[in-house]
C-alpha positions, -999 to +999 in steps of 0.1 A: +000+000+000+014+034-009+020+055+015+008+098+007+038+104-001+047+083-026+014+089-042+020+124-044+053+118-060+037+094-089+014+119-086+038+153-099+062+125-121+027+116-139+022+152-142+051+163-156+053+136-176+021+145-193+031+183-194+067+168-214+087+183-192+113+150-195+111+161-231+127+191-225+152+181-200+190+189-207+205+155-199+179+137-224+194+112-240+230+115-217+246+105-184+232+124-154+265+141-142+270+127-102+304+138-102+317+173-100+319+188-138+350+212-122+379+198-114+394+222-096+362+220-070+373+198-041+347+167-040+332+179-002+319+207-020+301+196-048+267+190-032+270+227-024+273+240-059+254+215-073+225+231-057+234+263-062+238+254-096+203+236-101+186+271-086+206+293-106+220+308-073+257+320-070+279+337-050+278+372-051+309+376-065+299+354-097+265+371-105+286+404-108+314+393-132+281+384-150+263+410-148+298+431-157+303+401-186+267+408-202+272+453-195+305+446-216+291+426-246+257+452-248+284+483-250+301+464-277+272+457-298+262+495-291+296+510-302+296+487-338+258+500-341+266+535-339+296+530-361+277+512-388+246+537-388+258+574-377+278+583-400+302+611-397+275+631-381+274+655-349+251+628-334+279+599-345+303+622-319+280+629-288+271+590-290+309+580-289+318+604-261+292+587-239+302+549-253+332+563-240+322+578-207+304+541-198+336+523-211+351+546-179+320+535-158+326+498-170+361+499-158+355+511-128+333+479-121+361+456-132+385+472-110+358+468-079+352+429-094+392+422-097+396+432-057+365+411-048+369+377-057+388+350-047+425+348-054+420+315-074+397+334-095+407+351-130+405+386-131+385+406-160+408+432-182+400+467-183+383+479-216+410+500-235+388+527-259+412+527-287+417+483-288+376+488-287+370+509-313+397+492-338+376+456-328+346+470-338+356+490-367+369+457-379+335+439-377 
């Protein structure tokens, strides 16, 4: 005789079954990792980031360096459109000074990341204007 708890289990698998959600799950069709991916990451801690990981939590110190990641790659794309659609225009020049201006802002962020995490971790470069503009001129 099953017990409620196991009926609500085959209860929400049954469900989710229904709803395909084991159609849609990452590891269809491959080996369940139960080992740590990271090799670096000493074994006692695995559990730990495995559940951060499944909740799409992270250390502070992480969600920044991606949130400073995703701020650098949204100036890029920002600084080839004005490039490709300005022109040589008054508007082309007040747009640049303030790509520039958030490039300083950006930086500023790195530096504050570099100093936060741990010494294992890597450290992001500052953005240099002119190595930026040449990238995205080349584009």
């Amino acid at each position: 005789m099953m017990d409620w708890v196991e009926r609500l289990a085959e209860e929400k698998i049954r469900r989710a079954r229904d709803e395909g959600v084991f159609q849609r799950n990452r590891y269809r069709g491959k080996r369940v990792p139960l080992e740590p991916e990271n090799p670096h990451l000493p074994r006692e801690w695995w559990a730990a980031f495995h559940i951060l990981e499944i909740h799409d939590l992270a250390p502070p110190w992480i969600l920044r360096g991606r949130w400073i990641r995703q701020a650098i790659e949204a100036w890029r794309q920002e600084l080839v459109w004005v490039l490709e659609t300005c022109g040589q225009t008054p508007r082309r020049h007040r747009m640049l000074q303030r790509l520039r201006q958030r490039l300083e802002t950006l930086n500023i962020h790195i530096r504050e990341y570099n100093l936060s995490i741990p010494r294992s971790a890597t450290p992001l470069a500052p953005l240099n204007w002119q190595d930026e503009l040449h990238k995205a001129q080349r584009r």
